[in-house]
PyMOL commands that place a pseudoatom at each C-alpha (Angstrom):
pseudoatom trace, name=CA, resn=UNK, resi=1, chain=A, elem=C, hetatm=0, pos=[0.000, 0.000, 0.000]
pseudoatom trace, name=CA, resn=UNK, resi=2, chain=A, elem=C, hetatm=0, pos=[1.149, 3.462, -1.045]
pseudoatom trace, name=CA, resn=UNK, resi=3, chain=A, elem=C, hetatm=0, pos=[-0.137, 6.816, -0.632]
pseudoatom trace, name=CA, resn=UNK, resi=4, chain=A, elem=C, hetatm=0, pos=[-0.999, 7.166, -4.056]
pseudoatom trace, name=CA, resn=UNK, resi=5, chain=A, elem=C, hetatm=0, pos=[-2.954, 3.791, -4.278]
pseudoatom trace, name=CA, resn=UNK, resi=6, chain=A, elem=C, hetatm=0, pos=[-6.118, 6.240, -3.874]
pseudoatom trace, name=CA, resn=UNK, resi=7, chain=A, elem=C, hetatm=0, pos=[-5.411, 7.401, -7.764]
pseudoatom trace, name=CA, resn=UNK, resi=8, chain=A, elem=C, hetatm=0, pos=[-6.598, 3.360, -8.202]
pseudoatom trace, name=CA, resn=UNK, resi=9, chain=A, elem=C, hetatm=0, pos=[-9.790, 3.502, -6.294]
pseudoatom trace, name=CA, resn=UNK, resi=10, chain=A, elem=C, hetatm=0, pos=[-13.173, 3.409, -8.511]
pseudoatom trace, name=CA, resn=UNK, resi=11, chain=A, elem=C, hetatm=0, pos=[-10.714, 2.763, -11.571]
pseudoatom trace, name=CA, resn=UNK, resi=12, chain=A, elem=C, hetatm=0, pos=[-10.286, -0.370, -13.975]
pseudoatom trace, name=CA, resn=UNK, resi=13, chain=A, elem=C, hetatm=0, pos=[-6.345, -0.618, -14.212]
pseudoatom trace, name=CA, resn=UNK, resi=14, chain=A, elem=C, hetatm=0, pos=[-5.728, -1.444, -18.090]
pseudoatom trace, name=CA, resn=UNK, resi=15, chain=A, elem=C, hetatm=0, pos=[-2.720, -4.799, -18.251]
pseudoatom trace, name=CA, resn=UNK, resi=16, chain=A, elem=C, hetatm=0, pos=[0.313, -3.609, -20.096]
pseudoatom trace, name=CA, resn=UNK, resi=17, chain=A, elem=C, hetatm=0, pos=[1.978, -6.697, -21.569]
pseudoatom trace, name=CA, resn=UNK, resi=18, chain=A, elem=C, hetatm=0, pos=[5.424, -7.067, -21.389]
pseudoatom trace, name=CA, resn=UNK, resi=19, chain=A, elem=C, hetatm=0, pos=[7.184, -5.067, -24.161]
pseudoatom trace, name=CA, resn=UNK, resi=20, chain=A, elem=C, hetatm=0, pos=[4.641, -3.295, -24.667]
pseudoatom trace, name=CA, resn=UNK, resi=21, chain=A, elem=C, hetatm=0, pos=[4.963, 1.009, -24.904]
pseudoatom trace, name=CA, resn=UNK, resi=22, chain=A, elem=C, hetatm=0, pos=[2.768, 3.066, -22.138]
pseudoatom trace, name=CA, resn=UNK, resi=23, chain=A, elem=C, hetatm=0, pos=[4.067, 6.155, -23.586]
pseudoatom trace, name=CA, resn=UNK, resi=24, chain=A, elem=C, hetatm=0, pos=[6.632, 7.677, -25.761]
pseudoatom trace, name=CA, resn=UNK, resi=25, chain=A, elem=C, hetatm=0, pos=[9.520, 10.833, -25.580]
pseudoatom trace, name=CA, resn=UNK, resi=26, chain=A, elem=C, hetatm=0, pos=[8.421, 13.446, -27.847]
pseudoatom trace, name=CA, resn=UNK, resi=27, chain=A, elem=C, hetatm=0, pos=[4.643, 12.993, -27.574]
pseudoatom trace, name=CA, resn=UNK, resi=28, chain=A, elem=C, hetatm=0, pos=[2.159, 15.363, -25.558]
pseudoatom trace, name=CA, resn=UNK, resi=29, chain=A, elem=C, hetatm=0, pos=[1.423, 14.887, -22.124]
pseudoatom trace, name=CA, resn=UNK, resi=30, chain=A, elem=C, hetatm=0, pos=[-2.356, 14.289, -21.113]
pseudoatom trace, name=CA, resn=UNK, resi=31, chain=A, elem=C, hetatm=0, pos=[-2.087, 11.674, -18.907]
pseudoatom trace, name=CA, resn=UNK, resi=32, chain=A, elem=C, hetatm=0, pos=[0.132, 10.477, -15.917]
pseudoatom trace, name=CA, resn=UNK, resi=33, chain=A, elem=C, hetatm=0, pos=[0.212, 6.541, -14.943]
pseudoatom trace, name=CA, resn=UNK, resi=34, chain=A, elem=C, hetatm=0, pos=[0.133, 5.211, -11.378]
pseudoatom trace, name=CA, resn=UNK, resi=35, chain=A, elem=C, hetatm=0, pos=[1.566, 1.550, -11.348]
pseudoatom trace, name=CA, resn=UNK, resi=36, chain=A, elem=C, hetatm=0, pos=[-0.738, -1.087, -9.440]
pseudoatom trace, name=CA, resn=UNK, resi=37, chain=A, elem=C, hetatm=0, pos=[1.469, -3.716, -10.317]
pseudoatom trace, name=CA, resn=UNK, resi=38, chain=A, elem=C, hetatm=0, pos=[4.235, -5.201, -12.422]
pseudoatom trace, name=CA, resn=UNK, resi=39, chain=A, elem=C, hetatm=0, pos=[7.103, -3.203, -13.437]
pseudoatom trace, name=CA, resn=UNK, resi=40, chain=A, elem=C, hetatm=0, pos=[8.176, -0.730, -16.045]
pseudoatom trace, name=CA, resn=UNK, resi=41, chain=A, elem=C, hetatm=0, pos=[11.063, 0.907, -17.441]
pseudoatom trace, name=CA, resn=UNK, resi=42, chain=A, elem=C, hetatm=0, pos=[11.696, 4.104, -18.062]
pseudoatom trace, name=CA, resn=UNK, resi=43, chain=A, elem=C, hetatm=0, pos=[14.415, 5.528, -20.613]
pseudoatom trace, name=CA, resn=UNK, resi=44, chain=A, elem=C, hetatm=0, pos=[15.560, 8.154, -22.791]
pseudoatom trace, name=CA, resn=UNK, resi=45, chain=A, elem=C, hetatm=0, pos=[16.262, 7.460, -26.575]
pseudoatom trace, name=CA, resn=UNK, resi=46, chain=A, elem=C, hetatm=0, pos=[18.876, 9.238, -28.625]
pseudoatom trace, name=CA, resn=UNK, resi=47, chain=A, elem=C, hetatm=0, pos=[18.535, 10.538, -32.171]
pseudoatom trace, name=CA, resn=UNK, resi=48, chain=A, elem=C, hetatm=0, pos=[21.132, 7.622, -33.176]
pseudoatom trace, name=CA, resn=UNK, resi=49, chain=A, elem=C, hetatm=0, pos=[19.028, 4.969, -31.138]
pseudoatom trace, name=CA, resn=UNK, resi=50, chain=A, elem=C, hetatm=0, pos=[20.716, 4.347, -28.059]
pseudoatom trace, name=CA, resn=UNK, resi=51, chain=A, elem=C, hetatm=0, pos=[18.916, 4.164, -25.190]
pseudoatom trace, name=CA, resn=UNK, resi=52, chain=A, elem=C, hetatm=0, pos=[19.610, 4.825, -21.251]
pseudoatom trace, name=CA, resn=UNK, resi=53, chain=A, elem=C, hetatm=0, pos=[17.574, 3.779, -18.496]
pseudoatom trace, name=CA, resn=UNK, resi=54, chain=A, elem=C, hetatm=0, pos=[15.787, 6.102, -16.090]
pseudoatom trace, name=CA, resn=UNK, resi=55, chain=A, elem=C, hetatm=0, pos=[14.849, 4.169, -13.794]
pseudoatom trace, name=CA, resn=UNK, resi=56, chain=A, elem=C, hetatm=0, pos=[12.570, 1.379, -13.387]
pseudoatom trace, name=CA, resn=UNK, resi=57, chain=A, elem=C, hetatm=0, pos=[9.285, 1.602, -11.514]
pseudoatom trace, name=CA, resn=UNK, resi=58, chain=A, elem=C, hetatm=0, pos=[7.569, -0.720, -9.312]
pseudoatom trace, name=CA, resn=UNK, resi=59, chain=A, elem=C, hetatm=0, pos=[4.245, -1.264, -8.114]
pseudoatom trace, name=CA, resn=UNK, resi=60, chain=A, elem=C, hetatm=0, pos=[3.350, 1.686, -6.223]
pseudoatom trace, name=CA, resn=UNK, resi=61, chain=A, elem=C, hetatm=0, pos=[5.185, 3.928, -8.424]
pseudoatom trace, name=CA, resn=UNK, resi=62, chain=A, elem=C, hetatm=0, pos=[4.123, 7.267, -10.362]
pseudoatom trace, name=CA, resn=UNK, resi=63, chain=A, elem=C, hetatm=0, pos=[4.849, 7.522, -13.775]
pseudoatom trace, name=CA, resn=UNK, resi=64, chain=A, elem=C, hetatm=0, pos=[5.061, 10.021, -16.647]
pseudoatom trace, name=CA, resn=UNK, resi=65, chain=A, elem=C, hetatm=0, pos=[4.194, 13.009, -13.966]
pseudoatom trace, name=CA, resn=UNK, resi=66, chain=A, elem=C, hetatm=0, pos=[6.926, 15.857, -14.665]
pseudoatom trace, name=CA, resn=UNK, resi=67, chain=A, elem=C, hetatm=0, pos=[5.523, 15.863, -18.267]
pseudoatom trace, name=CA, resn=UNK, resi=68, chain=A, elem=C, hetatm=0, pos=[1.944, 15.864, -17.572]
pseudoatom trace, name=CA, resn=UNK, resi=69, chain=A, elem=C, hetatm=0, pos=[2.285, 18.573, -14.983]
pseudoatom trace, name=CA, resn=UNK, resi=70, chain=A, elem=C, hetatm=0, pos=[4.339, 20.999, -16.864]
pseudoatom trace, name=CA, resn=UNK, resi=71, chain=A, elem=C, hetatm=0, pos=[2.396, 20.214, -20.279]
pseudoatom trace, name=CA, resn=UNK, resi=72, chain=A, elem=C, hetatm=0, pos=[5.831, 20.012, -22.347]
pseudoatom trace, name=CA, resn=UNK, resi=73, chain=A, elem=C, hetatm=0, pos=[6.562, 16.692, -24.753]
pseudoatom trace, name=CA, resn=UNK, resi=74, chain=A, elem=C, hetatm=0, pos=[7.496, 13.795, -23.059]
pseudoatom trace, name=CA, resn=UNK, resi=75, chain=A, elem=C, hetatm=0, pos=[11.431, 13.630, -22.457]
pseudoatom trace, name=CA, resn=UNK, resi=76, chain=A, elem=C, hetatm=0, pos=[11.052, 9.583, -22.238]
pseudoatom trace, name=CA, resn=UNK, resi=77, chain=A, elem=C, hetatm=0, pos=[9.602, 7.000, -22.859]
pseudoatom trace, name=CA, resn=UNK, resi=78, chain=A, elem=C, hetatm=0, pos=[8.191, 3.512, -20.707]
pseudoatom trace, name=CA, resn=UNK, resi=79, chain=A, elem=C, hetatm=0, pos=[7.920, 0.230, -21.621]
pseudoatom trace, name=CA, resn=UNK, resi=80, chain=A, elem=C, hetatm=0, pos=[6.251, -2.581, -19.400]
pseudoatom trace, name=CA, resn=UNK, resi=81, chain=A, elem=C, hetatm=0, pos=[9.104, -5.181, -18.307]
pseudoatom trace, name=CA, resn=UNK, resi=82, chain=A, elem=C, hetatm=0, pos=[5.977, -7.646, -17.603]
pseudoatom trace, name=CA, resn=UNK, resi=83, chain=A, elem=C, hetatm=0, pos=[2.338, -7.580, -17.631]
pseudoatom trace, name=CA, resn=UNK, resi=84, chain=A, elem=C, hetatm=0, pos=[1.128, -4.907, -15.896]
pseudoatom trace, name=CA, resn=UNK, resi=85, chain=A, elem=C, hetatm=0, pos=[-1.310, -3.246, -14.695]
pseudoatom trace, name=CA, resn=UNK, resi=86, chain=A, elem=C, hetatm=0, pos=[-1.396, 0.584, -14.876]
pseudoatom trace, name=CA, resn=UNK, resi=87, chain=A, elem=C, hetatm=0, pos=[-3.992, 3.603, -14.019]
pseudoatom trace, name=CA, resn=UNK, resi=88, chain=A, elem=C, hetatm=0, pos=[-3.874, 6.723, -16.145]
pseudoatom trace, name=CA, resn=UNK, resi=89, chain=A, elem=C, hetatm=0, pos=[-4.983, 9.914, -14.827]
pseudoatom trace, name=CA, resn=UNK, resi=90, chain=A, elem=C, hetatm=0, pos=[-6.059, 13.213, -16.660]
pseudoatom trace, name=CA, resn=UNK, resi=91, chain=A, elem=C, hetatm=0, pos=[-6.455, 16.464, -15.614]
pseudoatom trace, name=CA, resn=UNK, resi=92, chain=A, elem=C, hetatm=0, pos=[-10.160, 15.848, -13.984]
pseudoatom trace, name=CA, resn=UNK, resi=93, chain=A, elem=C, hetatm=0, pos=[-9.354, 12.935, -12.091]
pseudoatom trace, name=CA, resn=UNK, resi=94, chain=A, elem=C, hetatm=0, pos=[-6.294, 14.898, -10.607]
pseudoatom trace, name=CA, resn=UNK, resi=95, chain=A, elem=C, hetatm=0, pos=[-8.189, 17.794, -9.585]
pseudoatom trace, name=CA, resn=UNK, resi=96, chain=A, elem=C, hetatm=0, pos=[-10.936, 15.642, -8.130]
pseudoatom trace, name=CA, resn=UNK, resi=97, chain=A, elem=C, hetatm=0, pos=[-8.389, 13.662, -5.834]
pseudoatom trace, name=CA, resn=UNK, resi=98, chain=A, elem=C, hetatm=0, pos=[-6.969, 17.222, -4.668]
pseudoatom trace, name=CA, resn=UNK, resi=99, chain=A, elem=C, hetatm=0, pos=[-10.079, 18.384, -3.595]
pseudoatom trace, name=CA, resn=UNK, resi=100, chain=A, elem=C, hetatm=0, pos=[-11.205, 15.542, -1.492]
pseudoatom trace, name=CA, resn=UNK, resi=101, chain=A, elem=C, hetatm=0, pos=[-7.414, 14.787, -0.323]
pseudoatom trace, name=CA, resn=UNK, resi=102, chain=A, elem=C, hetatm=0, pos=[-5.517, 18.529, -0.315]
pseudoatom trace, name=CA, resn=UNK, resi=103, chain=A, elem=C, hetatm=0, pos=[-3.434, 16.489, 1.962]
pseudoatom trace, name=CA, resn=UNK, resi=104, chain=A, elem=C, hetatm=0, pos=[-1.771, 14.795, -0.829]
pseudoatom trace, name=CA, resn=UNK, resi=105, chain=A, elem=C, hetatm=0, pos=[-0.608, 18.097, -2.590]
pseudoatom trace, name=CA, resn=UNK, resi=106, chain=A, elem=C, hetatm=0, pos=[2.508, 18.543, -0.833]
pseudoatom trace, name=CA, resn=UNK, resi=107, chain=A, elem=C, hetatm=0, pos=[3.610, 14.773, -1.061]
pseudoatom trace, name=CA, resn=UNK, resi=108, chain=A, elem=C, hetatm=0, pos=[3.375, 15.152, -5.128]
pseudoatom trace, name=CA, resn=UNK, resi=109, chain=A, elem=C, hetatm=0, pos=[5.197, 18.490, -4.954]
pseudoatom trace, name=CA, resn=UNK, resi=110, chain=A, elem=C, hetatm=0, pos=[7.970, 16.090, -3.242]
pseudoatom trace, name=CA, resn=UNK, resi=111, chain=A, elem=C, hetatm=0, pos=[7.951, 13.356, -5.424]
pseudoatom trace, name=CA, resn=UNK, resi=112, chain=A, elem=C, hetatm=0, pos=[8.091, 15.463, -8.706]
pseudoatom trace, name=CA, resn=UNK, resi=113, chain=A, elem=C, hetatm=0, pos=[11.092, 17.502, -7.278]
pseudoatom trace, name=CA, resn=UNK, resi=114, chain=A, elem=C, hetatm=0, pos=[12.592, 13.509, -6.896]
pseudoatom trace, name=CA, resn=UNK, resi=115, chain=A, elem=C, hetatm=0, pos=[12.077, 13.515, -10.963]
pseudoatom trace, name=CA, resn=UNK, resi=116, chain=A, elem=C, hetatm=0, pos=[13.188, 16.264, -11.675]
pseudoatom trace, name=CA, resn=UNK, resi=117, chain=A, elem=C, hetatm=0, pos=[16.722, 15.598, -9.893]
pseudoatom trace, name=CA, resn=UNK, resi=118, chain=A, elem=C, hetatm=0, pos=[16.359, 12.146, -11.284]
pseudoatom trace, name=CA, resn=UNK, resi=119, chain=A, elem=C, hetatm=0, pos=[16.741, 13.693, -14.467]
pseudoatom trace, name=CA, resn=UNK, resi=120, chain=A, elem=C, hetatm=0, pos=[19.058, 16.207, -13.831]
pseudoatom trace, name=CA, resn=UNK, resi=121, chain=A, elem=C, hetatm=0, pos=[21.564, 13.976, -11.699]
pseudoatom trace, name=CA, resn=UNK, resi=122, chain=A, elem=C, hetatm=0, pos=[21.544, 11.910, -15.372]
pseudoatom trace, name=CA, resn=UNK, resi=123, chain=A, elem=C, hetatm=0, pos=[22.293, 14.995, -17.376]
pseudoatom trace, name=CA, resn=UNK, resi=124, chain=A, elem=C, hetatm=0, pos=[25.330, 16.203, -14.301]
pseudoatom trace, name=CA, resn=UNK, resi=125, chain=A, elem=C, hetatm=0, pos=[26.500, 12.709, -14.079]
pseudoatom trace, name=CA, resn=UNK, resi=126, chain=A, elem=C, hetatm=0, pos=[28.563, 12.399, -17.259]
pseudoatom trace, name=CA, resn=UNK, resi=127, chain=A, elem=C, hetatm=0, pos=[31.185, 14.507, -16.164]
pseudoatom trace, name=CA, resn=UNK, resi=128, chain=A, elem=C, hetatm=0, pos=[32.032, 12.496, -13.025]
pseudoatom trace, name=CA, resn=UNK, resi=129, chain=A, elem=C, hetatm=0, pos=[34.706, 9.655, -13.335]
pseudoatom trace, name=CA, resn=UNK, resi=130, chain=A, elem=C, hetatm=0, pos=[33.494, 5.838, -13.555]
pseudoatom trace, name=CA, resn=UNK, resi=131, chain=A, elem=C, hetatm=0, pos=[33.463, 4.754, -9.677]
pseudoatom trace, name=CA, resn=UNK, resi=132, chain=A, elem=C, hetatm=0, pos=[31.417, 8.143, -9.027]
pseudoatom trace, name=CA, resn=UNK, resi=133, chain=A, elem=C, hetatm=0, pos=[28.722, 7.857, -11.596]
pseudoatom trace, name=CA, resn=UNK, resi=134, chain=A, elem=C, hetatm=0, pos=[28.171, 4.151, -10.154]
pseudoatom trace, name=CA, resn=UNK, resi=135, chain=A, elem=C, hetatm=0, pos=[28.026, 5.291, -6.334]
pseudoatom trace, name=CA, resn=UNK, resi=136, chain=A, elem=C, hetatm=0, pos=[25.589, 8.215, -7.830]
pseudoatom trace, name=CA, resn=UNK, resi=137, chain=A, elem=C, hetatm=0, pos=[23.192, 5.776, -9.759]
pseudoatom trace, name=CA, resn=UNK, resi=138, chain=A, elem=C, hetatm=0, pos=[23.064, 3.072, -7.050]
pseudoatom trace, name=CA, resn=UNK, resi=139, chain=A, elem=C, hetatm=0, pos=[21.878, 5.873, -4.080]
pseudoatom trace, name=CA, resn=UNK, resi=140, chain=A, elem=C, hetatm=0, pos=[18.874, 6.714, -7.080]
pseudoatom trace, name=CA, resn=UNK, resi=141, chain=A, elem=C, hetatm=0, pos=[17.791, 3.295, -7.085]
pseudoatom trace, name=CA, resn=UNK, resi=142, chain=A, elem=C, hetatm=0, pos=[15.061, 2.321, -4.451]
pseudoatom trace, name=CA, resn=UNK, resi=143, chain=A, elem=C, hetatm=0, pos=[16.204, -0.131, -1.426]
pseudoatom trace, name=CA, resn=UNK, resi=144, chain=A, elem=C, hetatm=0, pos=[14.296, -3.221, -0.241]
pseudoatom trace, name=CA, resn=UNK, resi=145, chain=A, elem=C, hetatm=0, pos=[14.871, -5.106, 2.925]
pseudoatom trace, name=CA, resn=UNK, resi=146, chain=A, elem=C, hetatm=0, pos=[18.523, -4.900, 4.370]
pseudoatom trace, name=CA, resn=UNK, resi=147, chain=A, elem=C, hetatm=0, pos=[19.456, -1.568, 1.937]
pseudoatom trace, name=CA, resn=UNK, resi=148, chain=A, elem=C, hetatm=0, pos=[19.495, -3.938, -0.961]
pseudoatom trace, name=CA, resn=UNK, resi=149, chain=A, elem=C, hetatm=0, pos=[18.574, -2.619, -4.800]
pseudoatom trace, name=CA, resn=UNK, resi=150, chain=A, elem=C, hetatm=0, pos=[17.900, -4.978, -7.574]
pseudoatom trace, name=CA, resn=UNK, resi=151, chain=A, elem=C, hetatm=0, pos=[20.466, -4.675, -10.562]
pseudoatom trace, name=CA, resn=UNK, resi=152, chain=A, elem=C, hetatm=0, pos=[22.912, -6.369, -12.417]
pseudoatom trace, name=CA, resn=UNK, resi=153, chain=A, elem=C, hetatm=0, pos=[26.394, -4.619, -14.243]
pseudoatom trace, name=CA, resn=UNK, resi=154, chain=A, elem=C, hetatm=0, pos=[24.803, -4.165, -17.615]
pseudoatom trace, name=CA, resn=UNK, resi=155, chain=A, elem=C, hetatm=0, pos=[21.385, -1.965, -16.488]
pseudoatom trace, name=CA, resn=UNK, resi=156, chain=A, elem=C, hetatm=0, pos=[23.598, 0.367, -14.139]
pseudoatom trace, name=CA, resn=UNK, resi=157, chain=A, elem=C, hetatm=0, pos=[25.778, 0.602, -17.613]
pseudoatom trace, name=CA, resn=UNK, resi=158, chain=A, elem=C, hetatm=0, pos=[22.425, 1.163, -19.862]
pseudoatom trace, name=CA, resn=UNK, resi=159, chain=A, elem=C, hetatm=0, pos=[21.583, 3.704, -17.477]
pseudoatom trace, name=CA, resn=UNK, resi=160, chain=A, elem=C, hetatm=0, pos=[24.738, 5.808, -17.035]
pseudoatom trace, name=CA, resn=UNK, resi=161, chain=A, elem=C, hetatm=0, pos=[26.131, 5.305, -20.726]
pseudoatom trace, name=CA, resn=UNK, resi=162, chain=A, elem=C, hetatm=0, pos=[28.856, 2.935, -19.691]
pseudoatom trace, name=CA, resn=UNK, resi=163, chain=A, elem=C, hetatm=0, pos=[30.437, -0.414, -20.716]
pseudoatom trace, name=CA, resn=UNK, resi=164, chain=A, elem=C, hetatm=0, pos=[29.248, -3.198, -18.181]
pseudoatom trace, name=CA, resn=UNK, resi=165, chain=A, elem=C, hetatm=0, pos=[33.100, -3.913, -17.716]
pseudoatom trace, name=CA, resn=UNK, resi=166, chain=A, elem=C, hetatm=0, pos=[33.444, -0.401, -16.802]
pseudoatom trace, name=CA, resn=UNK, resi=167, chain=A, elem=C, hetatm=0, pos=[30.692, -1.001, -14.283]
pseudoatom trace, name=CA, resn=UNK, resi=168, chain=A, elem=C, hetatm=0, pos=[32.193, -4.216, -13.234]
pseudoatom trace, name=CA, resn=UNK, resi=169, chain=A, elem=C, hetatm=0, pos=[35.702, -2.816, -12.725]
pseudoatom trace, name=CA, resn=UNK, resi=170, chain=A, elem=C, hetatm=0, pos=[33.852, 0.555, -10.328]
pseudoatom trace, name=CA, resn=UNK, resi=171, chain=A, elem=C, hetatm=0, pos=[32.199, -2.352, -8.216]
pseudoatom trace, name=CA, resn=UNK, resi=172, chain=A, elem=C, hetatm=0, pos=[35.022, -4.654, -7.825]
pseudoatom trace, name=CA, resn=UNK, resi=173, chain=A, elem=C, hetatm=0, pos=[36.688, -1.247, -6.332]
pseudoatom trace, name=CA, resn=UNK, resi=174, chain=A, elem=C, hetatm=0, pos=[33.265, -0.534, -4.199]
pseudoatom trace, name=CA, resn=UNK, resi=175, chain=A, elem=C, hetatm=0, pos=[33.293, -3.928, -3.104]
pseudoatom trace, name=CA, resn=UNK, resi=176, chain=A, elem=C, hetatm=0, pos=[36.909, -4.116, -2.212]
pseudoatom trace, name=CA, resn=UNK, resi=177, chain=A, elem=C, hetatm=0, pos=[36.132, -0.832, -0.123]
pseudoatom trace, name=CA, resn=UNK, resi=178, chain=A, elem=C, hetatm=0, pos=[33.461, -2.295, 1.768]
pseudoatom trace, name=CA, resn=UNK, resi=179, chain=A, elem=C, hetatm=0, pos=[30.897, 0.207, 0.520]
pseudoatom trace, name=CA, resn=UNK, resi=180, chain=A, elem=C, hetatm=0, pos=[28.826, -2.399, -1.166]
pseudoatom trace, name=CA, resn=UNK, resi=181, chain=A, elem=C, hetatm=0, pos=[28.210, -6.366, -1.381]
pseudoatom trace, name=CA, resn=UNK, resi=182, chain=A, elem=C, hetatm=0, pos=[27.113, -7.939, -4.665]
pseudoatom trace, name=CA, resn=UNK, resi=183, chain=A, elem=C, hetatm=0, pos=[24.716, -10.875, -5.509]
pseudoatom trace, name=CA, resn=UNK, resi=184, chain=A, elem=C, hetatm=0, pos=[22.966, -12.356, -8.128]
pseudoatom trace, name=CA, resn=UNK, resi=185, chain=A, elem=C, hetatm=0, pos=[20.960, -9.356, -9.825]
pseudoatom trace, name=CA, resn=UNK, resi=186, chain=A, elem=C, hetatm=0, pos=[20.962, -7.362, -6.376]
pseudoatom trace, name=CA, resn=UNK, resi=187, chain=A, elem=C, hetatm=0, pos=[23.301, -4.712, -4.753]
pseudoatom trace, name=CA, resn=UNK, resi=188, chain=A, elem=C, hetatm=0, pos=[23.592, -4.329, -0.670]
pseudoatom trace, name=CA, resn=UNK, resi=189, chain=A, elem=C, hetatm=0, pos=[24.380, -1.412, 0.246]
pseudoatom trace, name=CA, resn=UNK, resi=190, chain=A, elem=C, hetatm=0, pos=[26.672, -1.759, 3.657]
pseudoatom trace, name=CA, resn=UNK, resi=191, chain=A, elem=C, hetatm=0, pos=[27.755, 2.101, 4.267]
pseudoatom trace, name=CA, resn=UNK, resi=192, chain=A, elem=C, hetatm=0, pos=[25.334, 4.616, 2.527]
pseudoatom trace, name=CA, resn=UNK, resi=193, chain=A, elem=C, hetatm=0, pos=[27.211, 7.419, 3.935]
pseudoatom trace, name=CA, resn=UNK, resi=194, chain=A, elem=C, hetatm=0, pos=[30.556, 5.805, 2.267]
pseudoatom trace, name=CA, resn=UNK, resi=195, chain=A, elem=C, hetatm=0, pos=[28.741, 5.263, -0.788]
pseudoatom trace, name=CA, resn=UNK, resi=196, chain=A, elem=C, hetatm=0, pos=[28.037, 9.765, -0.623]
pseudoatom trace, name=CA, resn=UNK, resi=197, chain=A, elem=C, hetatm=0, pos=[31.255, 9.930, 0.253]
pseudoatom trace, name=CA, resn=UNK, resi=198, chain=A, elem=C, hetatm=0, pos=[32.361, 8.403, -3.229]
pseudoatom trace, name=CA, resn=UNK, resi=199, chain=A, elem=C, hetatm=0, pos=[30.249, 10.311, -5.034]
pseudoatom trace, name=CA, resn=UNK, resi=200, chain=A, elem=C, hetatm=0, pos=[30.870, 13.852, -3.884]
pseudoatom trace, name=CA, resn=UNK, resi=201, chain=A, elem=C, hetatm=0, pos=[35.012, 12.859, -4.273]
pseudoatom trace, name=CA, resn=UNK, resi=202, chain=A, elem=C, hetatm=0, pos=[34.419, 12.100, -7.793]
for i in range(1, 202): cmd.bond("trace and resi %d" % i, "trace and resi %d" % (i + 1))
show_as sticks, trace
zoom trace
């Protein structure tokens, strides 16, 4: 349960199969998605093709909102990772949950200024050197039970536009710190403060 699980109530979810495009960079904005369940990722393409990962969502998760609420083209797009299930909401339905919940207004305000640094920390993050753009990425990502995050070498290198042997060689260094522990297709993070530490030396 989340605090925007209300966006759900009264609604019929529509299933996203895997693969399958919930909305595109470039197009307009009148609509912003609220996960139910499932998962989706979100990425940015480049005029050549190439794509880098945003982030991926979970259920729970807003989606698409920076967009809708400042009314400019999409700057990504989001693509189900499995069947999902997914609520759009429109300009009405948004006003209508204000109004009988004003208490969520300042919550949103929050978790759009998260986007927006989302995005920026992707556009600032090229300049910094390998080990720092890893330590940045992996304090983005959300944490599960014992400050672990699910990811593997190759999406932390779609996502910050670097080699997965790149990656590899930052983690082995992370690791060998005693910043971070490594499994299969997780990340625990041992010393969050450590893990700062490496990013604001980079």
């Amino acid at each position: 349960m989340t605090q925007w699980d209300i966006f759900a109530q009264g609604q019929t979810p529509k299933l996203y199969t895997k693969g399958q495009m919930i909305y595109l960079q470039g197009e307009h904005p009148h609509h912003f998605y609220y996960l139910v369940s499932g998962s989706v990722r979100s990425f940015l393409s480049s005029p050549e093709g190439d794509e880098r990962i945003l982030t991926i969502h979970r259920s729970g998760d807003l989606m698409g909102e920076a967009s809708f609420f400042d009314q400019y083209p999409r700057v990504s797009s989001a693509m189900a990772l499995e069947d999902s299930l997914v609520v759009s909401i429109d300009q009405q339905r948004l006003d209508q949950i204000f109004i009988e919940h004003p208490q969520l207004a300042q919550p949103m305000l929050r978790y759009l200024a998260r986007t927006v640094r989302l995005l920026s920390d992707h556009v600032d993050t090229s300049s910094l050197p390998a080990i720092g753009r890893v330590a940045r990425h992996l304090l983005t990502l959300p944490r599960g039970e014992a400050n672990t995050v699910v990811c593997t070498h190759e999406s932390i290198g779609q996502a910050i536009g670097m080699s997965r042997i790149t990656v590899s060689r930052a983690m082995k260094q992370l690791v060998q710190q005693g910043v971070l522990e490594t499994g299969y297709g997780v990340v625990r993070i041992l010393d969050a403060q450590q893990l700062q530490a490496v990013q604001d030396r980079s």
